[in-house]
C-alpha positions in Angstrom: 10.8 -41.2 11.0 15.0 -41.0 11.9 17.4 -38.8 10.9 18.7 -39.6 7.0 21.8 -37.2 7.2 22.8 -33.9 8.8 24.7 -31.4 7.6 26.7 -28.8 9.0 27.6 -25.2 6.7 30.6 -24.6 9.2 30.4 -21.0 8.0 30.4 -18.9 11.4 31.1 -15.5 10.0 34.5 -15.5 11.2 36.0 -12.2 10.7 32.3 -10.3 10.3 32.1 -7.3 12.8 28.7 -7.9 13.0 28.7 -11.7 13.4 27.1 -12.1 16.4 23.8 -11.1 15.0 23.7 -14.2 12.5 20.4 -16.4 12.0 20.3 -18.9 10.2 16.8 -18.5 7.9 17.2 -20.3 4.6 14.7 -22.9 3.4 16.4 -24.9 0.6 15.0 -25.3 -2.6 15.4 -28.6 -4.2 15.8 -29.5 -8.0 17.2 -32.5 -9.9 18.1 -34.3 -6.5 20.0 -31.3 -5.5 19.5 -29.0 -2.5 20.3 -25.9 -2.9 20.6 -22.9 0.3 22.4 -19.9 1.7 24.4 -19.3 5.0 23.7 -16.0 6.8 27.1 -14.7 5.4 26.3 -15.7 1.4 28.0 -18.5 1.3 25.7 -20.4 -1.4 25.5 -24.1 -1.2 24.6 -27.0 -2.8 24.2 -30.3 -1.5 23.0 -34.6 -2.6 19.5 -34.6 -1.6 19.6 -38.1 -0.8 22.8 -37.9 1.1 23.8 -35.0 2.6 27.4 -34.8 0.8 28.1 -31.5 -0.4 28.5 -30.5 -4.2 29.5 -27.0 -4.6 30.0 -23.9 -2.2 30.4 -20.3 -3.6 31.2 -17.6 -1.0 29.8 -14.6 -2.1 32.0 -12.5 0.1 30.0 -9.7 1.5 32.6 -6.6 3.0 33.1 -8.4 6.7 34.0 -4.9 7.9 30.4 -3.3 7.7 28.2 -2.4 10.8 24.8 -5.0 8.7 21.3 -4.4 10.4 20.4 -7.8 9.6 22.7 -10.8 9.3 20.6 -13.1 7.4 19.6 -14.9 3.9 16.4 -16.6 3.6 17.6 -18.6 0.7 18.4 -18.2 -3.0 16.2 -18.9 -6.1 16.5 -21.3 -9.1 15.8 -20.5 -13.0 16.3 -22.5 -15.9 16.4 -26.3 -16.2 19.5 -27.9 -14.3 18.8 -31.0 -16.5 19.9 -28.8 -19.4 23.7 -28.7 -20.5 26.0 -26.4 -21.4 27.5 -23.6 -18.6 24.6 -21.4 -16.7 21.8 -23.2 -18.5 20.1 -23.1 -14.9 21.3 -20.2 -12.4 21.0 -19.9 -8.6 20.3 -16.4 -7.8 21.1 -14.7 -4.3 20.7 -11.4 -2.9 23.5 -10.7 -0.3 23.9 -8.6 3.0 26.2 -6.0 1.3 23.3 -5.3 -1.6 24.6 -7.0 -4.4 22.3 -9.7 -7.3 24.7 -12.7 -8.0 24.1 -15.7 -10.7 25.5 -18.8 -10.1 25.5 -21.9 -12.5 23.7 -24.0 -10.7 25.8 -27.1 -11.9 29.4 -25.8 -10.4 28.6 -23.2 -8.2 30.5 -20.9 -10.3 29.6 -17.5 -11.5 28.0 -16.5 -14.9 29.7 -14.0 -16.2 27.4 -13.2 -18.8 25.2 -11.8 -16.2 25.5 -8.0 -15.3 29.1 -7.5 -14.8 30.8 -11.1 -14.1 28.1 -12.4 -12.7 27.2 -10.0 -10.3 24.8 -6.6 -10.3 25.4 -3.7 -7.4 22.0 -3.1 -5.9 23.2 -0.1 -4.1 23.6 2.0 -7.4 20.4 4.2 -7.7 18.7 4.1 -4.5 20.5 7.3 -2.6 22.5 4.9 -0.5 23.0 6.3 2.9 24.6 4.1 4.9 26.5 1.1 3.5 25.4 -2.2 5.6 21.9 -0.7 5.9 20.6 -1.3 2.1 20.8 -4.8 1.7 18.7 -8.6 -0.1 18.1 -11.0 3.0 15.2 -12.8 1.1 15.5 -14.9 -2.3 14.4 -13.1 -5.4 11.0 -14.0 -7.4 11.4 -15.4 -10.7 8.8 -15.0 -13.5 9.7 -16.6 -16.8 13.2 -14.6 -18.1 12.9 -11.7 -15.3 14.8 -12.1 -12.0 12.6 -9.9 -9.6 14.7 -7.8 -6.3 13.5 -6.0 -3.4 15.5 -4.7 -0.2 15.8 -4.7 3.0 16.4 -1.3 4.7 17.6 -0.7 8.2 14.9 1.6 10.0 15.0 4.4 12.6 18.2 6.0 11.4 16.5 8.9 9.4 13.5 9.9 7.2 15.1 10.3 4.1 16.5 6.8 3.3 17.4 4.7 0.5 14.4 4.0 -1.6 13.1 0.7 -1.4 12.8 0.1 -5.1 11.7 -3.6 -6.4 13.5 -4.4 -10.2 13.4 -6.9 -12.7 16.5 -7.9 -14.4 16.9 -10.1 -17.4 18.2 -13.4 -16.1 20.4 -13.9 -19.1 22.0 -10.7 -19.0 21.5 -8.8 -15.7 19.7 -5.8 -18.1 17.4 -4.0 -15.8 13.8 -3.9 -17.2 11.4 -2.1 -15.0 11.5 -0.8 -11.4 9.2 0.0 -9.0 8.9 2.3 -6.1 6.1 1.8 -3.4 6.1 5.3 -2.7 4.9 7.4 -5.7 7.4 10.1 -7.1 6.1 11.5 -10.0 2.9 12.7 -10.9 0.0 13.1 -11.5 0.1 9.8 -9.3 1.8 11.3 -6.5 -0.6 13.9 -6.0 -3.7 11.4 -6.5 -2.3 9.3 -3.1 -1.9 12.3 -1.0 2.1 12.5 -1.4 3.1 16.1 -1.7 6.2 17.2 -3.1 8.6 17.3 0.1 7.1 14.2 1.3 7.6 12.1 -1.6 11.4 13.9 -2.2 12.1 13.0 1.5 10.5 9.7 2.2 12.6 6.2 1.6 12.0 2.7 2.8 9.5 2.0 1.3 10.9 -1.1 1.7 9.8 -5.0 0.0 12.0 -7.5 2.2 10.2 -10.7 2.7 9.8 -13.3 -0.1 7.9 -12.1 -2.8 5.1 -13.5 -5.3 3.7 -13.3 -8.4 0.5 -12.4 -10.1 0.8 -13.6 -13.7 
């Protein structure tokens, strides 16, 4: 075995006040001869599988200026068939560090603006956001035939009531939300059936799904 290629993002967070915590976690996801990744900061890339020379790049600028928990992306995820023509037949779909959903066509790079609201969906809406740099998508989303599937990551130990760590489908043609979940129960009679009084359940947040997800069919 020898080295084919190596290639280098060159995207050191320059500028991010929090750039020192950085780690690069993505594992690229290859389709049609293309690799496709993420850099810590959501720059979203898109490389020649078989040599290393870069296609596309779309920096998803995330606000440099917050105080992040986590600098990270674990990578992005793929729907759609990039064989297909036409603009955003297949879309590359990120989370980023600043709690935002973004759709890419998958053969530019660009974003598709028929998704959510050009191409982008604020994650933050919703959740009783507390403090801004601490709600945030480090890990791809799952995709099950036309839904693009979310969860968060939530930075602990700064209070008991935090955001809620809610997972949500979206539409991957449109960015419409279609169902949500909360891990902790809010309503009843189901609240009551786990144990979760009233205060608890009004109080508690994140309940967070970070990691990579899967799905049951």
């Amino acid at each position: 075995l020898e080295v084919a290629w190596t290639y280098q993002t060159g995207d050191m967070g320059e500028g991010f006040r929090t750039a020192g915590k950085a780690a690069f976690e993505a594992t690229p996801i290859l389709a049609a001869g293309r690799l496709y990744f993420s850099t810590p900061f959501n720059t979203i890339i898109a490389i020649d599988a078989a040599t290393g020379a870069e296609i596309w790049r779309h920096d998803a600028r995330p606000d440099p200026t917050l105080r992040y928990s986590e600098v990270t992306s674990r990578g992005v995820a793929l729907w759609g068939d990039p064989a297909m023509p036409g603009v955003c037949a297949a879309r590359i779909f990120a989370g980023t560090i600043d709690g935002r959903l973004i759709a890419l066509d998958a053969a530019t790079g660009k974003l598709c603006a028929d998704f959510g609201k050009e191409g982008q969906i604020d994650l933050t809406e919703g959740v009783r956001l507390r403090d801004r740099g601490d709600y945030q998508t480090t890990s791809p989303p799952a995709i099950f035939e036309d839904l693009v599937i979310v969860g968060s990551a939530i930075g602990d130990n700064r209070a008991i009531d935090l955001e809620f760590g809610i997972v949500r489908a979206y539409d991957t043609r449109s960015g419409k939300l279609i169902w949500s979940f909360d891990p902790i129960p809010r309503t009843e009679p189901e609240a009551s059936r786990l144990g979760w009084s009233e205060e608890a359940r009004a109080q508690t947040g994140a309940g967070n799904v970070w990691s990579i997800m899967s799905v049951d069919p």
